[in-house]
N, C-alpha and C positions, 0 to 999 in steps of 0.2 A: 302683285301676283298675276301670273297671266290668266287670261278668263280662260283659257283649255285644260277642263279640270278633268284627269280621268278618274275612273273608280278601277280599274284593271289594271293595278299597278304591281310590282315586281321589287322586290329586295326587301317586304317588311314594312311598305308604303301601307297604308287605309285609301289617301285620297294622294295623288298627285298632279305634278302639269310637265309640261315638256322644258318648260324652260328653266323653272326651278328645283325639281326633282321631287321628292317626299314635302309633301304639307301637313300630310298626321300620318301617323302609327301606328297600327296592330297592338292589340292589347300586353301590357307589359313591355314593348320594346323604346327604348329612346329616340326621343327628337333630340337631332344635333345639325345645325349649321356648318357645312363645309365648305372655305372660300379657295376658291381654283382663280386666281389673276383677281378679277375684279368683280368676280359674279362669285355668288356665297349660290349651294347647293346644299338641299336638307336632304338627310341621311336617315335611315333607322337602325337603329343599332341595338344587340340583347345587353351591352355596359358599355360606359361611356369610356372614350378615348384620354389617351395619359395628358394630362393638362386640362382634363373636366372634371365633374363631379354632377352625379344625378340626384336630379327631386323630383319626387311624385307628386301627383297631382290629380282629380279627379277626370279631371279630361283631357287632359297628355304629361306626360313623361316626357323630360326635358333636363339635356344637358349644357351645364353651364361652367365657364371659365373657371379656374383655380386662378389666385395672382398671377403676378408676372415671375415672382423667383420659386412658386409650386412647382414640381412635376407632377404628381398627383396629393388629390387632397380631399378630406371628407365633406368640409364646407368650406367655403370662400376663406374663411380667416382661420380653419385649420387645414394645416397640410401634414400628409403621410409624407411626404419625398420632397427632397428640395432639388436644383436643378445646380449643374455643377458652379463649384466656388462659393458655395452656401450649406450650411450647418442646420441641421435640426434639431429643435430645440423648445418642447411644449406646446409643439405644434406650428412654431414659426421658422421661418427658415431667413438664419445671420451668417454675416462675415466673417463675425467674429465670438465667439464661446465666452459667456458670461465669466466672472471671477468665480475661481474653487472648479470650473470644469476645462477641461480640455478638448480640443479637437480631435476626432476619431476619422481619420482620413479612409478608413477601412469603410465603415456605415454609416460617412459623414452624419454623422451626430456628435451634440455634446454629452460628454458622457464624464463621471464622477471620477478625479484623479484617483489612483490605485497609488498605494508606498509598499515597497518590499518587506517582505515577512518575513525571519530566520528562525530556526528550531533553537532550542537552547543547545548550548555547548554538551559535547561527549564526555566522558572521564579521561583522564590522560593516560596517553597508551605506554606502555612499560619500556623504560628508559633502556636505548640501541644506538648501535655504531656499525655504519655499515649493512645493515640488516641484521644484526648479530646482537647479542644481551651480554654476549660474555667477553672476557678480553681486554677490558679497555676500565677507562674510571671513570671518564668523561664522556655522554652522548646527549642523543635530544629524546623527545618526547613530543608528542603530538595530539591535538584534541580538533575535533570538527562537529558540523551544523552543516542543519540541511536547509536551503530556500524553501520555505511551506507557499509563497505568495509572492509573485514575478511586480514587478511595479509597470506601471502602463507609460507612455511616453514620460511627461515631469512628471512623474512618480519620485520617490527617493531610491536611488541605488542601492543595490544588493549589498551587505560588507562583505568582509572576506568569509569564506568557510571552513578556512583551517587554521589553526595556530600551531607553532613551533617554540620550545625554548631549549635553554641547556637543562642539564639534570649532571647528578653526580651518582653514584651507585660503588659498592664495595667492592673491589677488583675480583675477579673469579676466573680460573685459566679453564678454556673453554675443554671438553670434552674431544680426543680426536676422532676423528669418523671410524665409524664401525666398534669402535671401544666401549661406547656405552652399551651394544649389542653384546660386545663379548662378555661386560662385566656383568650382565644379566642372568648369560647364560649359566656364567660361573658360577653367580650365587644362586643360581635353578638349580645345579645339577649338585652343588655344596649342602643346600635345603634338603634333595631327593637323597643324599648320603647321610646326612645326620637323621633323616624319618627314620631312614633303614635303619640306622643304628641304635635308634631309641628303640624299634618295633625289636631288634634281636634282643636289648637288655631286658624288655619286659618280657617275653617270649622267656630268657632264661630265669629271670626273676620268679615269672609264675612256677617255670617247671623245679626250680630250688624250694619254694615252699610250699611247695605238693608234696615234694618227697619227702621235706622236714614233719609235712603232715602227718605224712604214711609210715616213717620212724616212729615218732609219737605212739600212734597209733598203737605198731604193733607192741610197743614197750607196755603201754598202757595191757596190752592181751597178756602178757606174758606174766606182768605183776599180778595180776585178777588168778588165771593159774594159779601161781606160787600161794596163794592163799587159799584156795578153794583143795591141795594136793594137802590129804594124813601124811605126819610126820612120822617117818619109819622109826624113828630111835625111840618116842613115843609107845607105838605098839609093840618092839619087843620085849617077851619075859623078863622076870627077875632072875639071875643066875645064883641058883641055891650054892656055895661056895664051903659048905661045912662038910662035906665030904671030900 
């Protein structure tokens, strides 16, 4: 250390010298060693630089190397980050990814193999030709699944998601266009002529045994009469016949 020690120092220094730069630190800030050619200069710093790691200390704060395949790291023999062509992996950083994981070249880490996931199978969709159901005797049929789980590099591969076969179905001649319109309409407006027709039978039905009523009726007044009226042959005298 050179003996030109100042106290009026700049960057975060406590004490420094000219020729070495920072010898302590300001409270909370780090000691760090910076080599420029062949001369190491002390630094203060508020967190240590990528390929250190800080420890406190009661009388300086002090940054210290990570390995050599570190980029950064919490202690010496663990590392957050490894440096390129190296895997992270419980805190160490390999070449090569233990058995059962793989290489993740994305957050070079080892990370746990993934295998593809499929939904179960659909019901099979109703036997066509052409796009069509009708017309034919012979068509396919088709059923599918969905990926629920993508697989990661050796993962297992997806299978397929759809299935095809034949089918057979009972021949049926298809409908021509606009026909099943027209046959609707037919039996709409056939439906609306027979309502009609029912509403006039009972319309005449009712008014036939209203009237049947109102016969009845008056028969029944007239018989009631005929009983209630003195018989005229009844009331007339005896004809005295001896004169």
């Amino acid at each position: 250390v050179h003996p030109n020690v100042s106290q009026g120092c700049q960057g975060g220094c406590a004490t420094c010298s000219d020729y070495n730069g920072c010898l302590s630190c300001k409270p909370r800030l780090f000691f760090v060693l910076e080599r420029i050619g062949m001369k190491q200069i002390g630094v203060c710093l508020s967190s240590c630089p990528s390929g250190y790691y800080g420890t406190r200390y009661p009388d300086i704060n002090k940054c210290a190397k990570c390995k050599a395949d570190c980029d950064t790291c919490f202690t010496r023999n663990f590392c957050t980050k490894c440096k390129s062509g190296f895997y992270l992996y419980s805190g160490k950083c390999l070449e090569k990814c233990p058995d059962g994981l793989e290489a993740n070249n994305h957050t070079m880490e080892c990370t746990s193999i993934v295998h593809c996931e499929a939904s179960e199978w659909s019901p099979w969709s109703p036997c066509t030709k052409k796009g069509k159901t009708c017309g034919f005797k012979r068509g396919n049929e088709v059923r599918v699944r969905e990926i629920v789980q993508h697989p990661s590099a050796r993962g297992n591969p997806c299978p397929a998601t759809s299935e095809s076969r034949k089918c057979i179905v009972q021949r049926k001649r298809c409908q021509k266009e606009g026909k099943g319109k027209k046959n609707k309409e037919e039996k709409r407006k056939k439906s609306s002529k027979d309502e009609s027709k029912e509403t006039r039978q009972e319309s005449k039905g009712r008014a036939a045994r209203r009237q049947n009523r109102e016969q009845r009726e008056n028969n029944n007044k007239m018989q009631t009469k005929k009983r209630k009226a003195p018989n005229k042959e009844q009331n007339l005298a005896p004809v005295d016949t001896a004169h």
